[in-house]
VOBA-1610 file (N, C-alpha, C; in pm, whole numbers, padded with zeros to 5 digits, always signed):
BEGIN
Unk+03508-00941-04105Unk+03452-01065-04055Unk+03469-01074-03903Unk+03586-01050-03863Unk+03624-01045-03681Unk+03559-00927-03629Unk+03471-00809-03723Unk+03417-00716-03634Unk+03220-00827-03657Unk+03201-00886-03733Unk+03083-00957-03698Unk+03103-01048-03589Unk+03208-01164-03599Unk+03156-01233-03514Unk+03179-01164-03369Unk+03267-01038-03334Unk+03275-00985-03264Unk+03112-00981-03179Unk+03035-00897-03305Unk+02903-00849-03264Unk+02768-00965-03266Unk+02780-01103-03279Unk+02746-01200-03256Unk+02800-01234-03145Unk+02937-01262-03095Unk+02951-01301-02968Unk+02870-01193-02878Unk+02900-01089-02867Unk+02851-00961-02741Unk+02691-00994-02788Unk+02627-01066-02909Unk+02461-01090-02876Unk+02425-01207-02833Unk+02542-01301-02813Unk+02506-01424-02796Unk+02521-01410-02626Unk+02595-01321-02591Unk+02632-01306-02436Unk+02492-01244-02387Unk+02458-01150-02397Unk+02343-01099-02399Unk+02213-01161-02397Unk+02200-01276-02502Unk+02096-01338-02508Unk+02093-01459-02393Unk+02215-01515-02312Unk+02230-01566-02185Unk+02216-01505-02064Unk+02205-01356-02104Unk+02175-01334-01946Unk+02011-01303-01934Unk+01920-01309-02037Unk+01802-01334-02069Unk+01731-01395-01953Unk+01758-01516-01960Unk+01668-01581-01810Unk+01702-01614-01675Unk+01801-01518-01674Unk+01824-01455-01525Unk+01778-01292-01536Unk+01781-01218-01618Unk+01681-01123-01594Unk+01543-01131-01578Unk+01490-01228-01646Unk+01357-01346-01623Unk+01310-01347-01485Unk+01426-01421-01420Unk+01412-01481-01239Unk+01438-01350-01193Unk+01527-01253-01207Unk+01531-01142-01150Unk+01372-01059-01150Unk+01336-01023-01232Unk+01203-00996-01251Unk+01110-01017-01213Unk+01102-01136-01180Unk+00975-01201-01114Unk+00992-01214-00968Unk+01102-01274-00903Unk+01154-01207-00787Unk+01130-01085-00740Unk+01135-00961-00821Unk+01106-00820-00792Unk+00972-00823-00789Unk+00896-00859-00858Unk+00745-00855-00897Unk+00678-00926-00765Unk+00737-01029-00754Unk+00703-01157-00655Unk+00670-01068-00488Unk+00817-00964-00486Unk+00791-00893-00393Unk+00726-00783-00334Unk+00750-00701-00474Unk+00620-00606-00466Unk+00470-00666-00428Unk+00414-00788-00528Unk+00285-00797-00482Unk+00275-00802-00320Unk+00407-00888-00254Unk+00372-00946-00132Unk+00363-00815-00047Unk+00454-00683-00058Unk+00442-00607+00013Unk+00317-00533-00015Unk+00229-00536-00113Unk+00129-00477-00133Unk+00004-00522-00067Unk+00010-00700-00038Unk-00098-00752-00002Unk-00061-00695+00139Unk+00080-00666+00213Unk+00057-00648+00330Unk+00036-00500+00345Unk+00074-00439+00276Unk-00013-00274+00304Unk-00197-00321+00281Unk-00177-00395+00188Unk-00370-00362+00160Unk-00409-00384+00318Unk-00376-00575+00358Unk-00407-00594+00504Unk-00397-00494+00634Unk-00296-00398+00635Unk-00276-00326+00670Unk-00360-00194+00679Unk-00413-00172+00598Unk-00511-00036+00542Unk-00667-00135+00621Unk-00702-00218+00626Unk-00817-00295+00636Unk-00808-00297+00796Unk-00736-00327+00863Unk-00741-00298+00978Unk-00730-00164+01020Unk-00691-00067+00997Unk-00697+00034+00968Unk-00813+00105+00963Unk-00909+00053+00848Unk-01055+00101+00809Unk-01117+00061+00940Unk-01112-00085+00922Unk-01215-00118+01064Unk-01198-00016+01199Unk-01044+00001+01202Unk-01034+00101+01352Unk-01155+00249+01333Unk-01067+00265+01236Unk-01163+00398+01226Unk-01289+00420+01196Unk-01380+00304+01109Unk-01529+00290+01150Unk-01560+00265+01238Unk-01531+00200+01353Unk-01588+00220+01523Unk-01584+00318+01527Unk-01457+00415+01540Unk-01481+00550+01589Unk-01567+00654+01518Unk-01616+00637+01359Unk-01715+00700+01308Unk-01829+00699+01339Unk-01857+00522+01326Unk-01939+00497+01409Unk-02020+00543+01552Unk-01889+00627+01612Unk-01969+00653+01736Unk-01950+00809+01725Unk-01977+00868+01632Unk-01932+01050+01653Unk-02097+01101+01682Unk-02169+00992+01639Unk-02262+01087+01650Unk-02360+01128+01813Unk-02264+00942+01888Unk-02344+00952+02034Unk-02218+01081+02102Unk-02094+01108+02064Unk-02055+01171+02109Unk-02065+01307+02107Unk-02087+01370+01980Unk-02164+01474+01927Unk-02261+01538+01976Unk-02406+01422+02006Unk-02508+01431+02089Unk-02472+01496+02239Unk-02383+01385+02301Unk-02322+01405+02459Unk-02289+01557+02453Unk-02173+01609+02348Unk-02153+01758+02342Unk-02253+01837+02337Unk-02366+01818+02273Unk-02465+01892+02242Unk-02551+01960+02366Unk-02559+01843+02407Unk-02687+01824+02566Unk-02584+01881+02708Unk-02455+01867+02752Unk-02366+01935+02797Unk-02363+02081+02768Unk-02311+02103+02652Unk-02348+02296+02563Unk-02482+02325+02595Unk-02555+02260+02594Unk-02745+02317+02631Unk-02700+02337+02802Unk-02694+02240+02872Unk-02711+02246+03006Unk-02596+02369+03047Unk-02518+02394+03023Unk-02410+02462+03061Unk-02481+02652+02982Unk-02562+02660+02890Unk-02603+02778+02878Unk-02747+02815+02936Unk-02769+02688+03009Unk-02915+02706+03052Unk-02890+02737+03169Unk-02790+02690+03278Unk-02707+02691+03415Unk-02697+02835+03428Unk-02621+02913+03318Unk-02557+03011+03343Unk-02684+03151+03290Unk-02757+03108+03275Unk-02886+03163+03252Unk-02954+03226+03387
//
């Protein structure tokens, strides 16, 4: 009988620390999302930087192009 209620007390202890693993949990969770929204924000500025500069490969590309012409036509 003293090894049950033994094993009732150690579930009844157990079943109290229940909703503080609860708040613990969601706390953890709570923080992950927040650090995630700030990587996403993070990645988005990010994108934008680097579509300007995609954005412009091709006038730069061009510029290389017409430079490489003039420079084999010079030496011609």
């Amino acid at each position: 009988m003293s090894a049950l209620k033994e094993r009732v007390g150690t579930h009844e202890e157990d079943a109290k620390k229940i909703p503080d693993l609860i708040k613990l949990e969601f706390r953890l969770t709570n923080s992950q999302i927040a650090r995630l929204s700030y990587d996403v924000a993070e990645l988005q500025r990010g994108m934008s930087e680097m579509q300007g500069k995609v954005e412009g490969l091709p006038r730069v590309v061009a510029e290389l192009v017409v430079e490489t012409l003039a420079e084999r036509g010079s030496n011609r």
